[in-house]
C-alpha angles and dihedrals in degrees: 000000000000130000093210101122127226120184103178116154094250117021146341121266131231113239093174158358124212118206133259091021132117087259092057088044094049084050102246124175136199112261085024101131120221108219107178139354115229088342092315098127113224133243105165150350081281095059093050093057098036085065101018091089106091124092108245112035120189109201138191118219148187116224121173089337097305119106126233145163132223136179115229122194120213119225094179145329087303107083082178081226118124116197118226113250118260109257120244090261088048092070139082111257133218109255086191145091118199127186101250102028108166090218099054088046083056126113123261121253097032118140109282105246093073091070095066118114112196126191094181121151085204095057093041071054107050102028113011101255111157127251134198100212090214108120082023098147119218087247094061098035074060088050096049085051099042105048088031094237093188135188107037120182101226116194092216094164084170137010088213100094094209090049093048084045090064101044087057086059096252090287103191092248107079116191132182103236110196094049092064095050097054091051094057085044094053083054098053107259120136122223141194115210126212132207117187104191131213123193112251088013121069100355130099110030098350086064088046100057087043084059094044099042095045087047087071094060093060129153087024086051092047094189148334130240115206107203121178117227131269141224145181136193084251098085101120109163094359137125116290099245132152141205123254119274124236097255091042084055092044089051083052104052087050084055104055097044090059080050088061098047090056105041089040085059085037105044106007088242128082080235085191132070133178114215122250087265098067100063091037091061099040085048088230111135112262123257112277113252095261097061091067094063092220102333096261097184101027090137082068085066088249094134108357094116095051086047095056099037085058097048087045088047098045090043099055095048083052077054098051091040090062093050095247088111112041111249120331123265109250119251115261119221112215120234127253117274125197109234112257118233124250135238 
């Protein structure tokens, strides 16, 4: 089955069909919409999957404006169906904002799509954009427990609720944060929490008590991406900020690394992460692979650079070996470094 999302109000639409599968067989066709499974009517790409897992579906559908209904039969996890992607009006938007929002530093005359800020639980589901929680209403906090929607990809930028007030650009909804986290972690949802973090803001001992104070949510709050913020040369009428400096990302880096000493003896996991940038820009070697368990949020650029600089460099000896390349370089090991002291 497909992860492309459609959030339509009634309904998810067919994009395509591909040949020889249960969905060819049941006569499926792409723009047929799918209404309901087995009489549960659709809202959304989530409702399809949360009762498309029996063998045998039988669907209602909308073709050309006449109603029908079809039985599909499953041979297999691949239906051989692909949903139509939502529309920009059929997705949550964003109500805040923030300081450094990425949309409003973009460049004029762009397609249109691009401007679209979405603030939307089903797409932090289905494909790990971040959310703010913040205009989340109850009836869709019940629908994330009870269809398990986990993991969420949550923007925290601070746990101080005026100061995270603030960095969403005191939007006129005002939301406690952390209560509604702990209420998704009591009922089982993983989340992975985001700070982006602005010099004189949210840095120094108000990042410290987001770590801490997160920390205490684990294993509900799975980890913590530190991501430094950024700026183009496209900020009319926006807030004066400024990027980090080489010695702030050096003091950083020397942070979160005492963070994941203590959360690695406390928890069994480092828990924090700061993202490539940080160590490129305070000129310090990046972490080694194993240090990123898996690299569970490596989308949010916490671990991407590592991972290439170890294919690139496991390709080329493959290279060497096969003699395309000359004789391998020989591995370096790194020095010894003391261990530099946390904050």
């Amino acid at each position: 089955m497909t992860s492309c999302a459609s959030a339509t109000a009634a309904g998810v639409v067919i994009a395509a069909v591909r040949e020889r599968t249960p969905a060819a067989r049941a006569g499926l066709r792409p723009g047929d919409r799918i209404v309901a499974i087995d009489g549960e009517p659709l809202r959304d790409v989530i409702d399809f999957h949360f009762h498309a897992g029996g063998e045998q579906l039988r669907l209602s559908l909308e073709r050309g404006g006449t109603k029908r209904g079809t039985v599909l039969r499953r041979a297999g996890p691949d239906l051989g169906l692909e949903l139509a992607a939502p529309r920009p009006g059929e997705i949550d938007t964003c109500v805040n904002k923030c300081v450094f929002c990425f949309i409003h530093q973009l460049p004029r005359g762009m397609r249109k799509s691009l401007y679209v800020k979405d603030d939307d639980f089903r797409l932090s589901f289905l494909h790990g954009n971040y959310i703010t929680l913040t205009d989340l209403e109850e009836h869709e906090l019940r629908r994330i427990e009870e269809q398990r929607l986990s993991p969420l990809y949550v923007s925290v930028h601070a746990t101080d609720s005026g100061l995270r007030h603030r960095l969403l650009g005191e939007p006129r909804i005002r939301r406690e944060l952390l209560p509604v986290m702990e209420r998704l972690a009591k009922a089982g949802i993983v989340m992975h929490a985001q700070i982006v973090l602005v010099p004189e803001w949210n840095d120094g001992a108000h990042l410290a008590r987001s770590v801490r104070e997160l920390r205490h949510l684990h294993p509900g709050v799975a980890t913590v991406a530190v991501v430094p913020v950024g700026l183009t040369r496209h900020r009319e009428r926006l807030p004066q900020l400024r990027s980090h400096s080489a010695l702030e990302a050096r003091d950083l880096a020397r942070a979160v690394a005492g963070w994941q000493r203590e959360c690695l003896d406390a928890l069994g996991t480092r828990f924090v992460w700061a993202s490539d940038e940080v160590y490129l820009k305070a000129g310090a070697p990046l972490p080694a692979a194993v240090s990123y368990e898996g690299f569970p949020v490596i989308e949010d650029g916490v671990g991407l650079v590592r991972r290439f600089s170890d294919g690139f460099a496991a390709a080329r000896r493959r290279l060497a070996h096969s003699g395309m390349l000359g004789p391998a370089p020989p591995r370096r090991t790194p020095p010894r470094r003391a261990r530099p002291v946390g904050i």
